[in-house]
C-alpha positions, 0 to 999 in steps of 0.5 A, a space after each residue: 500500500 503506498 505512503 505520502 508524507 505530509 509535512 505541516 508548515 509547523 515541522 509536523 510530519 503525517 505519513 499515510 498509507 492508503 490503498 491505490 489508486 488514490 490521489 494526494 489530496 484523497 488521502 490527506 482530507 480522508 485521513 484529516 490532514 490540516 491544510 487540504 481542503 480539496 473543495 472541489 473534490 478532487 477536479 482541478 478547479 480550486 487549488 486547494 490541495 496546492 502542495 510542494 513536492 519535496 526536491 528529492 521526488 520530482 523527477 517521479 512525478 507525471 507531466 503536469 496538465 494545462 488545467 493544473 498548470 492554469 490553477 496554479 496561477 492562483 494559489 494562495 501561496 506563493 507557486 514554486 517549481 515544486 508546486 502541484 495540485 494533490 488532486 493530480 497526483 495519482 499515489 500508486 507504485 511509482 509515486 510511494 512514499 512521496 514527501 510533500 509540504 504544504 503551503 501556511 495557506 490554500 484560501 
């Protein structure tokens, strides 16, 4: 079962394993992650699942969409290089034990 790390603005650190396929933000709000909101439930539209995908593994990560890149323009927090939206990341064999941080804020 594949694990994400969710690391909290404050150093707080949350690892959570979930069944496949389930995206980042799935896992975070099922599992009460503080700071994903996922509104939208999970369609690419709001941007609050917005988090920064840890150096050591971007180069896992699928190619970003056009809809995700647009979203991103408006975040709340500042976007990065290692911005994405949690609701397009897909946690299956090649994204487990993922790290990500979130962002002080999403609205």
């Amino acid at each position: 079962m594949p694990e994400v790390t969710f690391h909290e603005p404050d150093g707080t650190s949350i690892t959570v394993t979930t069944v496949r396929p389930v995206s980042v933000m799935h896992a975070a709000v099922t599992n009460n992650v503080p700071g994903i909101v996922g509104e939208c439930g999970g369609n690419a539209m709001c941007a609050t699942c917005h988090v920064y995908v840890r150096e050591i593994d971007l180069d896992r990560l699928p190619g970003m969409e056009e809809d995700e890149d647009e979203m991103l323009e408006g975040t709340v927090a500042e976007r990065t290089g290692r911005s994405r939206l949690g609701c397009q990341l897909i946690l299956d064999d090649r994204l487990d034990g993922i790290e990500v941080d979130i962002p002080a804020a999403q609205l």
